[in-house]
C-alpha positions as CSV (number, residue, x, y, z in Angstrom):
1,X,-1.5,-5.8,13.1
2,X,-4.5,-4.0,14.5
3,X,-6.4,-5.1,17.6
4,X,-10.1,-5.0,18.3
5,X,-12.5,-6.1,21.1
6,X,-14.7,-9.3,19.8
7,X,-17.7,-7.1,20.3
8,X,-16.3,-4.6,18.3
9,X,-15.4,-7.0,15.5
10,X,-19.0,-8.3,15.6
11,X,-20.3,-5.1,15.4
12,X,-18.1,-4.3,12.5
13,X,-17.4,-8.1,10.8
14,X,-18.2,-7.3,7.4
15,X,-15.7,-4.0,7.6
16,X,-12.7,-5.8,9.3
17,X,-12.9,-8.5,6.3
18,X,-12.8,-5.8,3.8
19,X,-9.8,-4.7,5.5
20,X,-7.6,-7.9,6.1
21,X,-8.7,-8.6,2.4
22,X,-7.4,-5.0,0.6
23,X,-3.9,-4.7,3.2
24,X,-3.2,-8.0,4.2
25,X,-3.0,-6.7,7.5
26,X,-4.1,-9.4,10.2
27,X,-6.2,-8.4,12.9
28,X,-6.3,-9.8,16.6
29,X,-9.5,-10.0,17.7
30,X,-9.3,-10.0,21.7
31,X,-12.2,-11.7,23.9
32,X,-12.1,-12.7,27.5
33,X,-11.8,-16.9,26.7
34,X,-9.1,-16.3,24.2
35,X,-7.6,-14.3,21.4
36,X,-7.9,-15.1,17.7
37,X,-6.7,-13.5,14.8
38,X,-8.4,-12.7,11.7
39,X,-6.6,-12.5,8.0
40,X,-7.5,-12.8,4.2
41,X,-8.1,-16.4,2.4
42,X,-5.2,-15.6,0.3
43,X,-3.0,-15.1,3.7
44,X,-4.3,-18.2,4.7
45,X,-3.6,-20.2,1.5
46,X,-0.1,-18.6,1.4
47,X,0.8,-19.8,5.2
48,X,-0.6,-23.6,4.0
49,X,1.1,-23.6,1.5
50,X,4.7,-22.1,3.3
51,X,4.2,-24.8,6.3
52,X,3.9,-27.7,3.4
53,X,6.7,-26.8,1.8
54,X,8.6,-25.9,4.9
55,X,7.5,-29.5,5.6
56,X,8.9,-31.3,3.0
57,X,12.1,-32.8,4.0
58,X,14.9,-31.8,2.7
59,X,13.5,-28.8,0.0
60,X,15.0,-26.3,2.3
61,X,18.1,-27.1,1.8
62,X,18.1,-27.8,-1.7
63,X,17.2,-24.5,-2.4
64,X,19.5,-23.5,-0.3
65,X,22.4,-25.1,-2.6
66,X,20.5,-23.8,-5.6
67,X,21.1,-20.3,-4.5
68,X,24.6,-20.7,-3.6
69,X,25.9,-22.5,-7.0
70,X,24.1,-19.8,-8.5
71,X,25.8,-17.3,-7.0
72,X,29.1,-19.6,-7.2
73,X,28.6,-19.5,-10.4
74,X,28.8,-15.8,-11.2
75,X,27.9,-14.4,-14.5
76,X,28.9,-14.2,-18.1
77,X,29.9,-11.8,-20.0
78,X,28.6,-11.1,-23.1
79,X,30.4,-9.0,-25.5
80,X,28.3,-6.4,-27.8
């Protein structure tokens, strides 16, 4: 994650979103009442959608089980 002053990101606002939008890279943006950090719409829409999943009770660990009866499981064999 790159860092940058809040007068350099106003300076250079248009660049920095071309950037977080073709790496995905977050950038802080530092400024002396507070930090803040900068990232793509997609980012964004990805963490929403993690933290409402995340949020959901009991999903976690249901896909949790999935996984392990599928491993449990094991494969098949198939004979050519």
């Amino acid at each position: 994650m790159g860092t940058v002053s809040a007068t350099n990101a106003r300076a250079n606002l248009y660049r920095l979103i071309d950037e977080v939008n073709e790496s995905s890279t977050p950038v802080t943006i530092t400024g002396q009442r507070g930090n803040a950090v900068l990232i793509s719409e997609a980012d964004w829409v990805a963490v929403q959608e993690t933290l409402h999943l995340v949020g959901v009770p009991g999903l976690v660990e249901s896909v949790r089980q999935a996984r392990l009866e599928g491993h449990q499981a094991g494969t098949t064999e198939i004979e050519w």
